[in-house]
Chimera marker file (.cmm) of the C-alpha trace (Angstrom):
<marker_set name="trace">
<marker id="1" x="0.000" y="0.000" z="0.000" r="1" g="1" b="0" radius="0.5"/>
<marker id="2" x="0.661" y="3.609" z="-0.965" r="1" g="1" b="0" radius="0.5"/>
<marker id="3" x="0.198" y="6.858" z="0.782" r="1" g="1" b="0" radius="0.5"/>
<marker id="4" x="-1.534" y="9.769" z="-1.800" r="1" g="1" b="0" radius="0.5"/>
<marker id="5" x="-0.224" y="12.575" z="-1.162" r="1" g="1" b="0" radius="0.5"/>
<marker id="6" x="-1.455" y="16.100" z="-2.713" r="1" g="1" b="0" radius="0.5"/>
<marker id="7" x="1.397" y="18.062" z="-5.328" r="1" g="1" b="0" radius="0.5"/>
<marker id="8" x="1.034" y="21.055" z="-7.386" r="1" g="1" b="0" radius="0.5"/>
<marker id="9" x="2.180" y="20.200" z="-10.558" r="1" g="1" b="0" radius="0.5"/>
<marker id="10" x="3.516" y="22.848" z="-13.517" r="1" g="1" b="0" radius="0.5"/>
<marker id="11" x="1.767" y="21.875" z="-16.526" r="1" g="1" b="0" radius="0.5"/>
<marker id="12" x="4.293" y="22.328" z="-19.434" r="1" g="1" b="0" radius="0.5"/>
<marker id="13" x="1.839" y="21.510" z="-22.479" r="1" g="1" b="0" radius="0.5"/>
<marker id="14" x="-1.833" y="20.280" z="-22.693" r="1" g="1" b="0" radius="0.5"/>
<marker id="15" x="-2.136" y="17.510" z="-25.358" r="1" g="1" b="0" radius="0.5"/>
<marker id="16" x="-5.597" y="17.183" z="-25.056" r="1" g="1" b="0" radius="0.5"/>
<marker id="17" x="-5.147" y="13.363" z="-24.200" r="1" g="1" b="0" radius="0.5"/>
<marker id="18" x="-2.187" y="14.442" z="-22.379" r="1" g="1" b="0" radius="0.5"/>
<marker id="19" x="0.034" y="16.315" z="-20.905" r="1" g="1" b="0" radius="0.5"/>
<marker id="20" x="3.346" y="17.391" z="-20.357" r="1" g="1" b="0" radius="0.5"/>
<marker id="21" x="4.463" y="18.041" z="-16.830" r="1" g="1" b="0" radius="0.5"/>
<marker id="22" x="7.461" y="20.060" z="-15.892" r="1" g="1" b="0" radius="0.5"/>
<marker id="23" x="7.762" y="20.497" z="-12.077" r="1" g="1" b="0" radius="0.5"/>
<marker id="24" x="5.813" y="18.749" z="-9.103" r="1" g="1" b="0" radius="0.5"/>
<marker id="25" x="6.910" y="14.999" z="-9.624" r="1" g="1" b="0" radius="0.5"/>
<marker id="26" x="9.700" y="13.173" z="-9.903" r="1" g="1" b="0" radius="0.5"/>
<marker id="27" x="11.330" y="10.205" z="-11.889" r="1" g="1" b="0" radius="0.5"/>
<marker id="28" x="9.932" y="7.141" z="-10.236" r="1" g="1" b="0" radius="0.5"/>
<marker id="29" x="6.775" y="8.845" z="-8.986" r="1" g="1" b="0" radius="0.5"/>
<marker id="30" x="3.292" y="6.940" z="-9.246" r="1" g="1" b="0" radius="0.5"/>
<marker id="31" x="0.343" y="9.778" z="-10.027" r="1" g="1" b="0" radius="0.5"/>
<marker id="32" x="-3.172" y="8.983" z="-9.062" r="1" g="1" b="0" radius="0.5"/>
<marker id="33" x="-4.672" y="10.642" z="-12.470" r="1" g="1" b="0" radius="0.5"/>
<marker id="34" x="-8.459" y="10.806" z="-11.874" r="1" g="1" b="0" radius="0.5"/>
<marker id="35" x="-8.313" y="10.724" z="-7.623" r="1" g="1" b="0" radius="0.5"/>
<marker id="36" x="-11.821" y="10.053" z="-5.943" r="1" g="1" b="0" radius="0.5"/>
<marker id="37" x="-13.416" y="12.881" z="-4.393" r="1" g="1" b="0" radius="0.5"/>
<marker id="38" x="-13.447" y="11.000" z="-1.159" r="1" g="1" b="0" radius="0.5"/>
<marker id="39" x="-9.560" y="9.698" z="-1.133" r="1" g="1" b="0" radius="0.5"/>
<marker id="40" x="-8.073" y="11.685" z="1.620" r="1" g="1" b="0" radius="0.5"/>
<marker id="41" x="-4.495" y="13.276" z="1.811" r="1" g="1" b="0" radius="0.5"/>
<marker id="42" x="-2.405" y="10.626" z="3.311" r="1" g="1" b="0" radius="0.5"/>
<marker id="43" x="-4.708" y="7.601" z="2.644" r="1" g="1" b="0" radius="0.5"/>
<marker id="44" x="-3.940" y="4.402" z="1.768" r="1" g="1" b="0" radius="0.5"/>
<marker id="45" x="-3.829" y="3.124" z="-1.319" r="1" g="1" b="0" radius="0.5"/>
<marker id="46" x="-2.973" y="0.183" z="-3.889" r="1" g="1" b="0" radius="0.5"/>
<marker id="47" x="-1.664" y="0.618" z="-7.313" r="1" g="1" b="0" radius="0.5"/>
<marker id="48" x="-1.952" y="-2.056" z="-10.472" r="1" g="1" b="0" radius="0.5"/>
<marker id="49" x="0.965" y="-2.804" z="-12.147" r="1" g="1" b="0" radius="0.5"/>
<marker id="50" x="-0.730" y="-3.290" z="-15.500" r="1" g="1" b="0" radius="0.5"/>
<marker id="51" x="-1.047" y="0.467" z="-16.231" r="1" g="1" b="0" radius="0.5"/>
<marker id="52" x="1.455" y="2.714" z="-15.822" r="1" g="1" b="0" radius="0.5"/>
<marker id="53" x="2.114" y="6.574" z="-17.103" r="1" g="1" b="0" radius="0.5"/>
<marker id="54" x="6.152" y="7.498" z="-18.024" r="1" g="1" b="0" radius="0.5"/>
<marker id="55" x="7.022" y="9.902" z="-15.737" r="1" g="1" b="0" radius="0.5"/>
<link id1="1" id2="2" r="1" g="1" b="0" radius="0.2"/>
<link id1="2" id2="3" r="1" g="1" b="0" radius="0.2"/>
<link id1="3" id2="4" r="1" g="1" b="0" radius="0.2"/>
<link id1="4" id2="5" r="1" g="1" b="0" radius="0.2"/>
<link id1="5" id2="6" r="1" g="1" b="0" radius="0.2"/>
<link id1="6" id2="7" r="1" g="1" b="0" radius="0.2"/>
<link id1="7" id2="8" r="1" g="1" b="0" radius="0.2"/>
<link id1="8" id2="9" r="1" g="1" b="0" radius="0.2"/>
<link id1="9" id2="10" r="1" g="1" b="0" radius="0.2"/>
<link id1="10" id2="11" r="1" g="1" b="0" radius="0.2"/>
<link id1="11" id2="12" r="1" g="1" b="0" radius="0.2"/>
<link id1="12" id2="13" r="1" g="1" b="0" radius="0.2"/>
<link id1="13" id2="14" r="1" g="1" b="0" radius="0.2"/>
<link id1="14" id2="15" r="1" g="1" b="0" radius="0.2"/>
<link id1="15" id2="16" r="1" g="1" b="0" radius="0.2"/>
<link id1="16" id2="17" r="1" g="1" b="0" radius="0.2"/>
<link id1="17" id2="18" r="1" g="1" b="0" radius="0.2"/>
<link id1="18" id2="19" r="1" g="1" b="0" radius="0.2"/>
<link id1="19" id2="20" r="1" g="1" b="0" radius="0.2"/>
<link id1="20" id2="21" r="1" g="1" b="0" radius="0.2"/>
<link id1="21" id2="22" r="1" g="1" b="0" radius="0.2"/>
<link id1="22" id2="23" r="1" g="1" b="0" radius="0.2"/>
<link id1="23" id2="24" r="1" g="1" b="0" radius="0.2"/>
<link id1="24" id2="25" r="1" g="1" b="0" radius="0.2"/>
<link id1="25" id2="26" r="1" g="1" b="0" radius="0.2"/>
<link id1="26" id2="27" r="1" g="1" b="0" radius="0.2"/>
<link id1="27" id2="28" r="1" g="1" b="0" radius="0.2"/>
<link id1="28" id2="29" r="1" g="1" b="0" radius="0.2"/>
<link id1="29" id2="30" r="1" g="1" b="0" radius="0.2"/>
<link id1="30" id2="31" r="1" g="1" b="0" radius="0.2"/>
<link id1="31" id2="32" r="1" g="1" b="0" radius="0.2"/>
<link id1="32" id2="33" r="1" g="1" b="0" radius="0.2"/>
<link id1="33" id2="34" r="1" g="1" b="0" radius="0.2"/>
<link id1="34" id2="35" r="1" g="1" b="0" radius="0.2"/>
<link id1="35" id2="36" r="1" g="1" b="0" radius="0.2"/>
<link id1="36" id2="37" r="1" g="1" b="0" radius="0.2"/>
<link id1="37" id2="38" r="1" g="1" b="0" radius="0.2"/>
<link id1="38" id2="39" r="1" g="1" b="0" radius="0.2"/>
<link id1="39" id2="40" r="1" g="1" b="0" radius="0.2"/>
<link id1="40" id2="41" r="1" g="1" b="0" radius="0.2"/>
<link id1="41" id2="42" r="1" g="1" b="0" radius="0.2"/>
<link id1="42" id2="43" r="1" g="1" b="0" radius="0.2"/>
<link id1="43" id2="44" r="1" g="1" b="0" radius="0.2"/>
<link id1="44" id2="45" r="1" g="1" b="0" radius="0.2"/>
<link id1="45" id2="46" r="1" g="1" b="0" radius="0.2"/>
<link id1="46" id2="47" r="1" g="1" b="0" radius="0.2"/>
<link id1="47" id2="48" r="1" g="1" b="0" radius="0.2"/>
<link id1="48" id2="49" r="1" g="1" b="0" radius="0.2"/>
<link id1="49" id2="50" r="1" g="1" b="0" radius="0.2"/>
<link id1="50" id2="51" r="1" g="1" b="0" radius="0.2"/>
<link id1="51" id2="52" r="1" g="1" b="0" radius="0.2"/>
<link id1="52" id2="53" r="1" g="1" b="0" radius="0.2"/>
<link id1="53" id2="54" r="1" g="1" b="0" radius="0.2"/>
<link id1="54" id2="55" r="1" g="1" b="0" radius="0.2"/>
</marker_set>
């Protein structure tokens, strides 16, 4: 398990189906795209290995 944790991001360029991100996360990072509105700062949670984002 995973703690979210809440970043401001810089957003570089908006792709539409993208975008390009050029401060706020790191190489390695794992970002929580589409959050639920109840998923607290600091909660648990689990992430699938069959989808991942480059970062």
């Amino acid at each position: 398990m995973a703690q979210a944790r809440i970043r401001k991001v810089r957003v570089r360029r908006d792709l539409g189906t993208q975008v390009e991100v050029n401060a706020g996360v790191k190489e390695g990072d794992r970002v929580i795209l589409n959050p639920a509105v109840n998923l607290p700062e600091g909660g648990e949670t689990a992430f699938s290995s069959s989808y991942r984002h480059r970062i």
